[in-house]
mmCIF entry with sequence, helices, sheets and N, C-alpha, C, O atoms, coordinates in Angstrom:
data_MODEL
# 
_entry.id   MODEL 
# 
_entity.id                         1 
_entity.type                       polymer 
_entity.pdbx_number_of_molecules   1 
# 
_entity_poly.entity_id                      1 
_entity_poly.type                           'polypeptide(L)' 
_entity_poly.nstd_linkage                   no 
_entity_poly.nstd_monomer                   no 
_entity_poly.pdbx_seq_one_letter_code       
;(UNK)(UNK)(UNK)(UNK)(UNK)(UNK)(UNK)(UNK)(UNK)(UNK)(UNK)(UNK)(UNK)(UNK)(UNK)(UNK)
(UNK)(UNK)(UNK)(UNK)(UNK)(UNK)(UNK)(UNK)(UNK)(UNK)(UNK)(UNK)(UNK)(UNK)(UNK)(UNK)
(UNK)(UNK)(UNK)(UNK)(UNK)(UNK)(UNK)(UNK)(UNK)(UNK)(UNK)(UNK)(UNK)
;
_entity_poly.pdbx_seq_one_letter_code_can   XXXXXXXXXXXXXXXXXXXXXXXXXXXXXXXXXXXXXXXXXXXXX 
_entity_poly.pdbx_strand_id                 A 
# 
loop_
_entity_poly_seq.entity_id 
_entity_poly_seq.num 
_entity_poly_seq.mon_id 
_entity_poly_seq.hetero 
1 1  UNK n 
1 2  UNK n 
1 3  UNK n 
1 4  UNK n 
1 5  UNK n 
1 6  UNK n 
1 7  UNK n 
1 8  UNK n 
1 9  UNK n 
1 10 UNK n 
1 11 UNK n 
1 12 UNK n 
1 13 UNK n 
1 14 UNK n 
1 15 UNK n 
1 16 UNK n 
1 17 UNK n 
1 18 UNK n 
1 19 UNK n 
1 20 UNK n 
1 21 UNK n 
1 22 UNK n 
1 23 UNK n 
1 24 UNK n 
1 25 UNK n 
1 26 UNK n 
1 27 UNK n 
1 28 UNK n 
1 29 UNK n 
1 30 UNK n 
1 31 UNK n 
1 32 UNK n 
1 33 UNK n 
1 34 UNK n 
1 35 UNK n 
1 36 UNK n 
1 37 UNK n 
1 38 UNK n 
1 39 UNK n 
1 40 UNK n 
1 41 UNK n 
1 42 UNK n 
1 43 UNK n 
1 44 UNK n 
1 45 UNK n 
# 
_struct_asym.id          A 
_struct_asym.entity_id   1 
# 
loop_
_struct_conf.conf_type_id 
_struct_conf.id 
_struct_conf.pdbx_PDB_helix_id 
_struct_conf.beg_label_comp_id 
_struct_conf.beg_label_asym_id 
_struct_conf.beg_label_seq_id 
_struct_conf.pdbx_beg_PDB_ins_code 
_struct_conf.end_label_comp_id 
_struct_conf.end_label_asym_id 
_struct_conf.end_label_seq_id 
_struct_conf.pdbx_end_PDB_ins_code 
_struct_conf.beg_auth_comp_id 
_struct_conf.beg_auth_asym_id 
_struct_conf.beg_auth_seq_id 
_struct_conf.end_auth_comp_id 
_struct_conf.end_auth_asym_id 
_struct_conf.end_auth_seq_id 
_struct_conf.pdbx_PDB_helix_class 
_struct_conf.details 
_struct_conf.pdbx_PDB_helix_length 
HELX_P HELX_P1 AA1 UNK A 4  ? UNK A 19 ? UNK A 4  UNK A 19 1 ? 16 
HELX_P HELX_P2 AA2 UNK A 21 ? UNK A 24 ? UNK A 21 UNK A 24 1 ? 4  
HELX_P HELX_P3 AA3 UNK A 30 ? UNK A 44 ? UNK A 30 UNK A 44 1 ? 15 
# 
_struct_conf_type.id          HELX_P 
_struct_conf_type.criteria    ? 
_struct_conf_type.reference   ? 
# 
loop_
_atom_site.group_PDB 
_atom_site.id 
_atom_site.type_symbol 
_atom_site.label_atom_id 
_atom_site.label_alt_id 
_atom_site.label_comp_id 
_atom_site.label_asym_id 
_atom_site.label_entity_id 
_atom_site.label_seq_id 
_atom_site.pdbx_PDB_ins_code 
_atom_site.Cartn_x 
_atom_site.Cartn_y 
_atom_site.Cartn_z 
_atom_site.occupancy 
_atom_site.B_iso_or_equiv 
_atom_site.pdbx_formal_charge 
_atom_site.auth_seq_id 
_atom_site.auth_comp_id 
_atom_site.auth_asym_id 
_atom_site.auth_atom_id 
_atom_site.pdbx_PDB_model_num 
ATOM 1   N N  . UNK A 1 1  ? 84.826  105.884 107.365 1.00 0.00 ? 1  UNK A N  1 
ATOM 2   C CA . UNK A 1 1  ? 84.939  106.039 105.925 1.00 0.00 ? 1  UNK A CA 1 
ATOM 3   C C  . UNK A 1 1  ? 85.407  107.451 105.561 1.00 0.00 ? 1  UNK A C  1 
ATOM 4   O O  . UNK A 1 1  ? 86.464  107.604 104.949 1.00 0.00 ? 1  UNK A O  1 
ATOM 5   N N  . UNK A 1 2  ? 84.663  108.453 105.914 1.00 0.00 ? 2  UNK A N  1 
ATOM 6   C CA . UNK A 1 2  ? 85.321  109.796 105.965 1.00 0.00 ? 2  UNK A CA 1 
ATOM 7   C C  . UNK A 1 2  ? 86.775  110.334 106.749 1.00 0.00 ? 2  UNK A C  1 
ATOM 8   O O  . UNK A 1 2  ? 86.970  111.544 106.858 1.00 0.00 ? 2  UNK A O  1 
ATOM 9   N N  . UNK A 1 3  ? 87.438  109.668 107.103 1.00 0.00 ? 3  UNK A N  1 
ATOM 10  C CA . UNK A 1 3  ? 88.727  109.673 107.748 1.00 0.00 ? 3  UNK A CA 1 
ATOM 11  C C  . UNK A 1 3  ? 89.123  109.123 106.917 1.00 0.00 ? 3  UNK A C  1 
ATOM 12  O O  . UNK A 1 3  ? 89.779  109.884 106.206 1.00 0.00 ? 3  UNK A O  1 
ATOM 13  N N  . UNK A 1 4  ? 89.100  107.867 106.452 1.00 0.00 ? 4  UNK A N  1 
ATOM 14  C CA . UNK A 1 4  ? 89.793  107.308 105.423 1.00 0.00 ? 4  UNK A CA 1 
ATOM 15  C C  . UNK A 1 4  ? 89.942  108.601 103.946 1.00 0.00 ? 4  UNK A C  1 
ATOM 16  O O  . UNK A 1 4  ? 90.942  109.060 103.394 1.00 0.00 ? 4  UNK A O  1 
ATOM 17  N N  . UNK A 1 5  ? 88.654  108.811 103.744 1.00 0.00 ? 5  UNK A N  1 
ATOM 18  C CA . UNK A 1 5  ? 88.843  109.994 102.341 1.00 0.00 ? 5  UNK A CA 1 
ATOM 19  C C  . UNK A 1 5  ? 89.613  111.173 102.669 1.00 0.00 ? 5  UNK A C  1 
ATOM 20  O O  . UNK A 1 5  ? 90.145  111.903 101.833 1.00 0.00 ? 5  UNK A O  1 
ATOM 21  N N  . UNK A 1 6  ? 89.656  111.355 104.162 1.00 0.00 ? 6  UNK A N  1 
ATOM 22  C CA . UNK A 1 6  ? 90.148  112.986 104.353 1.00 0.00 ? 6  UNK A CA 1 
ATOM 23  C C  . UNK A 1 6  ? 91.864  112.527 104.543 1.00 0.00 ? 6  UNK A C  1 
ATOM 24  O O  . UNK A 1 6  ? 92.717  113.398 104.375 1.00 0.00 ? 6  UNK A O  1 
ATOM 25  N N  . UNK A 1 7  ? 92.207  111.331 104.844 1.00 0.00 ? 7  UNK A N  1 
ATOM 26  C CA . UNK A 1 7  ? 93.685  110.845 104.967 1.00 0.00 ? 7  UNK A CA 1 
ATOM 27  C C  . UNK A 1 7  ? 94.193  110.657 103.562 1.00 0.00 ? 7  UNK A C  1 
ATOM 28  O O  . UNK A 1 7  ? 95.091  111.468 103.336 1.00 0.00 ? 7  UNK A O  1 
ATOM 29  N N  . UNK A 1 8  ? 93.915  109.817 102.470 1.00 0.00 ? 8  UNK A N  1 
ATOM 30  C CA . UNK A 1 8  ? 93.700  109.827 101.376 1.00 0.00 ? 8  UNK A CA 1 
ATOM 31  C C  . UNK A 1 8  ? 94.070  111.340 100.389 1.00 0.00 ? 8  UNK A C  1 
ATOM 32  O O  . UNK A 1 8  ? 94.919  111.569 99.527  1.00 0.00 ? 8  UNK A O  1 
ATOM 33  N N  . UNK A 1 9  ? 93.028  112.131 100.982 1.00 0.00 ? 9  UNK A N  1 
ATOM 34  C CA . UNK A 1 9  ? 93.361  113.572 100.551 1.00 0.00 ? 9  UNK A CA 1 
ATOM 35  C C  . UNK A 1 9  ? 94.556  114.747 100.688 1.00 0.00 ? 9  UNK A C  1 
ATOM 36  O O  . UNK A 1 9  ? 95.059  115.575 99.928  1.00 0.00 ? 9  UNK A O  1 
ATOM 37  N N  . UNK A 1 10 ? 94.738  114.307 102.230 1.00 0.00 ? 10 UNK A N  1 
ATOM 38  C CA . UNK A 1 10 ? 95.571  114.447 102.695 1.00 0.00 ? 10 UNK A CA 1 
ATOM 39  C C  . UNK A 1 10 ? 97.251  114.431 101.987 1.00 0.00 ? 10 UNK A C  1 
ATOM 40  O O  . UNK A 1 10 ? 97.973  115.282 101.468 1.00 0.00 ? 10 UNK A O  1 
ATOM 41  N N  . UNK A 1 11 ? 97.365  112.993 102.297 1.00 0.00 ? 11 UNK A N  1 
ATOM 42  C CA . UNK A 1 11 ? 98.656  112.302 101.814 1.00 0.00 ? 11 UNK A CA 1 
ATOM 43  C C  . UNK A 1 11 ? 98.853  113.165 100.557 1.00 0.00 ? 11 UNK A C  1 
ATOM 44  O O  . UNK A 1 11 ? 99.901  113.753 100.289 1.00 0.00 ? 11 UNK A O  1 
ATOM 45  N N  . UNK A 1 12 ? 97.262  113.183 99.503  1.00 0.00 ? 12 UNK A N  1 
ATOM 46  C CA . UNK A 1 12 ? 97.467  113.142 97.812  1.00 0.00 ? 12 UNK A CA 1 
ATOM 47  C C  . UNK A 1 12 ? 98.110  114.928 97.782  1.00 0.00 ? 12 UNK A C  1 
ATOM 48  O O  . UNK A 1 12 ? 99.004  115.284 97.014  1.00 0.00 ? 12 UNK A O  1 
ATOM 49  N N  . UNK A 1 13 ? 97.514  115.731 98.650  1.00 0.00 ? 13 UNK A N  1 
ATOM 50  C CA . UNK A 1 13 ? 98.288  116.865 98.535  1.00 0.00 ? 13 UNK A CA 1 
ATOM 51  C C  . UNK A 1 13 ? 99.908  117.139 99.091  1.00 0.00 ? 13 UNK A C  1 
ATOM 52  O O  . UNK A 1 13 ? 100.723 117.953 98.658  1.00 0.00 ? 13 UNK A O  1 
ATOM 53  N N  . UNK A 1 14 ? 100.059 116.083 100.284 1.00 0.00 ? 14 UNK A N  1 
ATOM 54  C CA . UNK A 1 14 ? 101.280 116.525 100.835 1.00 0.00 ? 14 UNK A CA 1 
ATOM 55  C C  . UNK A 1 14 ? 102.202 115.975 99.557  1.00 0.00 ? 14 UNK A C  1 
ATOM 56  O O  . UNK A 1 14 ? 103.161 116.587 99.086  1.00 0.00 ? 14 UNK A O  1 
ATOM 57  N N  . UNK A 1 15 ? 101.716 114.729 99.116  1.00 0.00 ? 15 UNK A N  1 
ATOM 58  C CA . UNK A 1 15 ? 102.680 114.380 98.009  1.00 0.00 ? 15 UNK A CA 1 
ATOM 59  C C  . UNK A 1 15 ? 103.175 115.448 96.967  1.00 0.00 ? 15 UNK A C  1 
ATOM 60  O O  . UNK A 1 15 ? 104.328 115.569 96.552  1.00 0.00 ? 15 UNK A O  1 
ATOM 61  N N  . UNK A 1 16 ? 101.870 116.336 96.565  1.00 0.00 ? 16 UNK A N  1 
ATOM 62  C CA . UNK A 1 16 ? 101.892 117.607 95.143  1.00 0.00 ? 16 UNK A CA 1 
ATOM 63  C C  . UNK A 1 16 ? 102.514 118.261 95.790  1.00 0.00 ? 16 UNK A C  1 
ATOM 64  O O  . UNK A 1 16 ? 103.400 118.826 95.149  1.00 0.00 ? 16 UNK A O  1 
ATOM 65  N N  . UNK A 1 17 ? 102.493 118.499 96.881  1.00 0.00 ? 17 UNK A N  1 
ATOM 66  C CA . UNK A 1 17 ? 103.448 119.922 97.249  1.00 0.00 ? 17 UNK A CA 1 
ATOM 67  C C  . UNK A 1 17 ? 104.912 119.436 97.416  1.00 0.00 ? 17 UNK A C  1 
ATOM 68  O O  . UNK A 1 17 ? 105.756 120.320 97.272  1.00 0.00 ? 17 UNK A O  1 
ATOM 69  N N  . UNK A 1 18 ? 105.276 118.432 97.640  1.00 0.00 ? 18 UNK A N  1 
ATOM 70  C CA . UNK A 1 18 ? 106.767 118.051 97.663  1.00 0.00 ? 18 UNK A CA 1 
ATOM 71  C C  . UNK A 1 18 ? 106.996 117.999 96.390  1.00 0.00 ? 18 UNK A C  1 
ATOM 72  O O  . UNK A 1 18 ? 107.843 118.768 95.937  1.00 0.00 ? 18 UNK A O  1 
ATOM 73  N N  . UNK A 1 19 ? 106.423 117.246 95.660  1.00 0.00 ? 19 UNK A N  1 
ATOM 74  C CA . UNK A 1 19 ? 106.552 117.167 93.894  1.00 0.00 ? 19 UNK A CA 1 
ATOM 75  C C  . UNK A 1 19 ? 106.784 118.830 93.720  1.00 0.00 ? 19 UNK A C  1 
ATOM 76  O O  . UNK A 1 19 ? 107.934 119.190 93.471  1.00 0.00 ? 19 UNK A O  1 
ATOM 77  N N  . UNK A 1 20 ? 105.830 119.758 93.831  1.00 0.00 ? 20 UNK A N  1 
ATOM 78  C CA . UNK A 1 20 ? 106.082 121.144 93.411  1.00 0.00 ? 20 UNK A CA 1 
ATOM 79  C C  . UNK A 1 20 ? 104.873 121.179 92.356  1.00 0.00 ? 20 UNK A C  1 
ATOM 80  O O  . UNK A 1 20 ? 104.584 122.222 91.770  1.00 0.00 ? 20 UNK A O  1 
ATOM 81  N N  . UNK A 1 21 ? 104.512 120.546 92.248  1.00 0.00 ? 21 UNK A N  1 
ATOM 82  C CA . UNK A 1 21 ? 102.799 119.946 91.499  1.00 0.00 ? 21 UNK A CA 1 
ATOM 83  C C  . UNK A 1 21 ? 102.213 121.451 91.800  1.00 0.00 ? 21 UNK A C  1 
ATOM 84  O O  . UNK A 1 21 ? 102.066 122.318 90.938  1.00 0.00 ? 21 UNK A O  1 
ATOM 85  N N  . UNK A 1 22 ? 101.932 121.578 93.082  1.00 0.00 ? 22 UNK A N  1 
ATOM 86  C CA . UNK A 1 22 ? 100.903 122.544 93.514  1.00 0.00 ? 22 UNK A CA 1 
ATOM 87  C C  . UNK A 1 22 ? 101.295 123.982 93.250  1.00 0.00 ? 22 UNK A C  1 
ATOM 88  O O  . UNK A 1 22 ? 100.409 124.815 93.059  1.00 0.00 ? 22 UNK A O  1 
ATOM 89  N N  . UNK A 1 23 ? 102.764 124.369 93.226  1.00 0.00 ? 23 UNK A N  1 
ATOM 90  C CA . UNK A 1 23 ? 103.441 125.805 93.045  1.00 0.00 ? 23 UNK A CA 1 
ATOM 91  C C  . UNK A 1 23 ? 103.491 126.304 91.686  1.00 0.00 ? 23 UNK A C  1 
ATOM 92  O O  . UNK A 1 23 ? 103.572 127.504 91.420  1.00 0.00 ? 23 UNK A O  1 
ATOM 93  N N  . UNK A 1 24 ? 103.426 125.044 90.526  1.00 0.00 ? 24 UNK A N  1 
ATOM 94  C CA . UNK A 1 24 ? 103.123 125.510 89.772  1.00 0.00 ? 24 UNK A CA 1 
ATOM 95  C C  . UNK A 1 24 ? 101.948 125.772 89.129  1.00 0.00 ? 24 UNK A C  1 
ATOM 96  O O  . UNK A 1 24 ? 101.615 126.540 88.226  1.00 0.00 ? 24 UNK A O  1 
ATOM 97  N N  . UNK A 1 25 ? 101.336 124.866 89.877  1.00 0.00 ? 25 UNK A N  1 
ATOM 98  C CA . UNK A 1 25 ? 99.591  125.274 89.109  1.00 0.00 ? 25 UNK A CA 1 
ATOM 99  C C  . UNK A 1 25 ? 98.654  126.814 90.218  1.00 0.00 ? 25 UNK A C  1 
ATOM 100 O O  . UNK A 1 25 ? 97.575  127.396 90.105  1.00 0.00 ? 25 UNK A O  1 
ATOM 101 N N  . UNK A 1 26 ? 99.862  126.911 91.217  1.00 0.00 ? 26 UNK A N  1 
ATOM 102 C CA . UNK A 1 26 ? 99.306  127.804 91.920  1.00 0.00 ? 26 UNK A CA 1 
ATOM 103 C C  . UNK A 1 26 ? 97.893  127.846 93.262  1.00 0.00 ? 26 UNK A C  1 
ATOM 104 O O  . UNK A 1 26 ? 97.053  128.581 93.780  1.00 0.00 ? 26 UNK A O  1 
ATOM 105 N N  . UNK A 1 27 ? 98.549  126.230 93.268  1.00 0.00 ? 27 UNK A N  1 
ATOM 106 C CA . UNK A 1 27 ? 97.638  125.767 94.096  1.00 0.00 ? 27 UNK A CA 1 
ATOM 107 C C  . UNK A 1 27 ? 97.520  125.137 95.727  1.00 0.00 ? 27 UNK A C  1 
ATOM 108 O O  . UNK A 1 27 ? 96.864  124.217 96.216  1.00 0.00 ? 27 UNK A O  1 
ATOM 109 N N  . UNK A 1 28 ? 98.697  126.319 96.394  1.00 0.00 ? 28 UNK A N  1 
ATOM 110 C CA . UNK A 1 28 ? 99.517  126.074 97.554  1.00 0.00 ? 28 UNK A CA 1 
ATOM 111 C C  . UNK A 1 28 ? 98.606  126.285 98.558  1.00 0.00 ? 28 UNK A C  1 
ATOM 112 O O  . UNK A 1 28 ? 98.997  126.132 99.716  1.00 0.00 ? 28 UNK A O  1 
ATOM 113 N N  . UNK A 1 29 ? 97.311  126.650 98.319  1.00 0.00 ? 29 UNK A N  1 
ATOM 114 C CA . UNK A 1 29 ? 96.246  127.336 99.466  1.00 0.00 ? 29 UNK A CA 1 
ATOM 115 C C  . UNK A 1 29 ? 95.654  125.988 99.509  1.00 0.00 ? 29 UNK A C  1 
ATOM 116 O O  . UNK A 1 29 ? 95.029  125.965 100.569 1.00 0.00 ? 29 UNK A O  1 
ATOM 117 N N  . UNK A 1 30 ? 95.513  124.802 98.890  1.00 0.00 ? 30 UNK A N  1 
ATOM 118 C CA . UNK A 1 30 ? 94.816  123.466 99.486  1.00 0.00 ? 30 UNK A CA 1 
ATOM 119 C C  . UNK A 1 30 ? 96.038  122.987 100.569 1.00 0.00 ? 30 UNK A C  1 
ATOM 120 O O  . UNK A 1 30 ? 95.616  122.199 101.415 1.00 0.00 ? 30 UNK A O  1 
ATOM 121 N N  . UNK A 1 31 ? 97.177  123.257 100.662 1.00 0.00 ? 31 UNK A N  1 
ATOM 122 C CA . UNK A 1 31 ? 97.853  122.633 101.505 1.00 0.00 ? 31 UNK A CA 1 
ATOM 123 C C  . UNK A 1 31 ? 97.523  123.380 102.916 1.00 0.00 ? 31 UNK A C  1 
ATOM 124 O O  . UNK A 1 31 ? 97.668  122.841 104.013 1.00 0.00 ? 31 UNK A O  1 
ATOM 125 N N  . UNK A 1 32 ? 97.015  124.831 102.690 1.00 0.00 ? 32 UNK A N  1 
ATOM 126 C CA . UNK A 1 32 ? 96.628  125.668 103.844 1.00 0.00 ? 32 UNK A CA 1 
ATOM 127 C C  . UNK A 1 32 ? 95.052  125.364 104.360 1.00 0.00 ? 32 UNK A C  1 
ATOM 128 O O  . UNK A 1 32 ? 94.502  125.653 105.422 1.00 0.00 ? 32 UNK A O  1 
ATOM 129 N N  . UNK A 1 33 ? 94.589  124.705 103.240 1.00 0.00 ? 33 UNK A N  1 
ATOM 130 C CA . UNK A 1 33 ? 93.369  124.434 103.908 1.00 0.00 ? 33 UNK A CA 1 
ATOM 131 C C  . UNK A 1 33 ? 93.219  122.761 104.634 1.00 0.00 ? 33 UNK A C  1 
ATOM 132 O O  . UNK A 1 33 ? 92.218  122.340 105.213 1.00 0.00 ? 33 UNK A O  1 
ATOM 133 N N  . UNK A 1 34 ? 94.300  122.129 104.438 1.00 0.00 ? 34 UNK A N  1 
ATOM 134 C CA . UNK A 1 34 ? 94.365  120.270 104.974 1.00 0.00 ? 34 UNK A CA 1 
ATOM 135 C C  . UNK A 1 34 ? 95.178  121.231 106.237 1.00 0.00 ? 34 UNK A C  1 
ATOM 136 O O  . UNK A 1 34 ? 95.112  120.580 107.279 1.00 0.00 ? 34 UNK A O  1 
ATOM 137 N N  . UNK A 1 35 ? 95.659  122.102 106.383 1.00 0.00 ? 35 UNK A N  1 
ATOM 138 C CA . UNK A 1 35 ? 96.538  122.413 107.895 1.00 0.00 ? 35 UNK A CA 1 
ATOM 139 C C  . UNK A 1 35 ? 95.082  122.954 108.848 1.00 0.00 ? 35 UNK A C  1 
ATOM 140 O O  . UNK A 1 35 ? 94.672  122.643 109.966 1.00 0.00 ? 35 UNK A O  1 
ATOM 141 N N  . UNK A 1 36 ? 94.683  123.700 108.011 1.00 0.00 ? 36 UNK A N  1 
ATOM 142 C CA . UNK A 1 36 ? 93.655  124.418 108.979 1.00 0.00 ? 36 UNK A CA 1 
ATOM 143 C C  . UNK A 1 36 ? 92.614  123.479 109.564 1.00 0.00 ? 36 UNK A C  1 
ATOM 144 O O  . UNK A 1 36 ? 92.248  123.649 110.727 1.00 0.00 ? 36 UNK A O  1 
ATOM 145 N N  . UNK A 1 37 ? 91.968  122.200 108.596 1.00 0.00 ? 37 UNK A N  1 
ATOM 146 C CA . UNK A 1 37 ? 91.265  121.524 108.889 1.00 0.00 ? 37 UNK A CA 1 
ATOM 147 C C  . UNK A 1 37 ? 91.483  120.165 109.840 1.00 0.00 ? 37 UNK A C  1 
ATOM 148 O O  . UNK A 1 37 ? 90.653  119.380 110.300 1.00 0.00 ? 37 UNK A O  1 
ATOM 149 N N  . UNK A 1 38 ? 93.141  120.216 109.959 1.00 0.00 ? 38 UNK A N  1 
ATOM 150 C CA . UNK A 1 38 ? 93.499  119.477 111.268 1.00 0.00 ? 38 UNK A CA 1 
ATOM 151 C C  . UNK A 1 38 ? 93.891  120.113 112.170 1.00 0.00 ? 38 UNK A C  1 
ATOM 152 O O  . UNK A 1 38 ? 94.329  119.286 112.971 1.00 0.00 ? 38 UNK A O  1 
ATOM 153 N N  . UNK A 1 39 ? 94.037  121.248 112.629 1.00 0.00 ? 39 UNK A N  1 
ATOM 154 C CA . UNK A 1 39 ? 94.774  122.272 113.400 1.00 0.00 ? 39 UNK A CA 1 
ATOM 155 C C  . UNK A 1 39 ? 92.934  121.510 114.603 1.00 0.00 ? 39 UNK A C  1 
ATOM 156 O O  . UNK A 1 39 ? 93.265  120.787 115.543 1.00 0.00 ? 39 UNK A O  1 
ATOM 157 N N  . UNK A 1 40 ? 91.892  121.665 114.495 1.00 0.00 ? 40 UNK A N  1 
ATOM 158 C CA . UNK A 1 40 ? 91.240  121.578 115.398 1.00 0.00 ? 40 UNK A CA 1 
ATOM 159 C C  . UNK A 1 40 ? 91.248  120.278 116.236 1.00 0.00 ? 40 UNK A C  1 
ATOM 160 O O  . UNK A 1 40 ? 91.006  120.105 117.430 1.00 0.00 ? 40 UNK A O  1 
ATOM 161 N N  . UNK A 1 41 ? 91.678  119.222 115.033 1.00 0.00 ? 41 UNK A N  1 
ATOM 162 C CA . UNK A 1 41 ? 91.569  117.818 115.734 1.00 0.00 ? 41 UNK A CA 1 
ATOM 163 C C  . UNK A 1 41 ? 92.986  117.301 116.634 1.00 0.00 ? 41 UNK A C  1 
ATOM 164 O O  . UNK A 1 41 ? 93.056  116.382 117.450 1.00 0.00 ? 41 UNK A O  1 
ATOM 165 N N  . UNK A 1 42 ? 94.038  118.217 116.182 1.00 0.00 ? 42 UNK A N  1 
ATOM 166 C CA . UNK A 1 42 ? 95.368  118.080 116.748 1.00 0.00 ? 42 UNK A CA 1 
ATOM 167 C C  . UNK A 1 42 ? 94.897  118.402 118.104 1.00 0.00 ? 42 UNK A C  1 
ATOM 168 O O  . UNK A 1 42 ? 95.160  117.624 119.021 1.00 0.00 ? 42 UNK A O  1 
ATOM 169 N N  . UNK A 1 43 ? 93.995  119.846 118.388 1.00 0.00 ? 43 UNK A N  1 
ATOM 170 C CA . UNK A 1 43 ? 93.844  120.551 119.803 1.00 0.00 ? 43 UNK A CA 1 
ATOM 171 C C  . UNK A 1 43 ? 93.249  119.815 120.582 1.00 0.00 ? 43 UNK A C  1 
ATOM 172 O O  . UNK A 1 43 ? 93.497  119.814 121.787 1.00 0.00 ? 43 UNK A O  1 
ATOM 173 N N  . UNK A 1 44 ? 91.976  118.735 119.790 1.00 0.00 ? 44 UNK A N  1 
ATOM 174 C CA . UNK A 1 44 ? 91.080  118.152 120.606 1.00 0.00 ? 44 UNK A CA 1 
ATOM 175 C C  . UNK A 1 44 ? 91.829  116.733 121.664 1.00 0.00 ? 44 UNK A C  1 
ATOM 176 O O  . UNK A 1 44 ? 91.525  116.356 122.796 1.00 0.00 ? 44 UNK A O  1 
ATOM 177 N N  . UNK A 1 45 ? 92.794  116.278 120.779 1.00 0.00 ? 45 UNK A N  1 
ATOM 178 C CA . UNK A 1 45 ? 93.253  115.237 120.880 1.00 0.00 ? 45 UNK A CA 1 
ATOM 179 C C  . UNK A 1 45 ? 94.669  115.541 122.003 1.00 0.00 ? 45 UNK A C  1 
ATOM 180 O O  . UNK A 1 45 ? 95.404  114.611 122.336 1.00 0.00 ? 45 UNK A O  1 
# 
């Protein structure tokens, strides 16, 4: 269930940042924080 919400979350930001959603509200550091928070599971895997 929590994979499902964190994929979900995921997607919903990669979408704002292609839109440009996020650059203008100044909100480009959630896309740095969905990188950082898979950067560990990429290593594990």
């Amino acid at each position: 269930m929590l994979f499902a919400l964190y994929y979900i979350f995921a997607i919903t930001v990669l979408v704002l940042h292609f839109s440009g959603f996020l650059a203008r509200r100044n909100l480009e550091w959630l896309l740095y924080v969905v990188a950082i928070t898979v950067f560990p599971a990429v290593i594990y895997l």
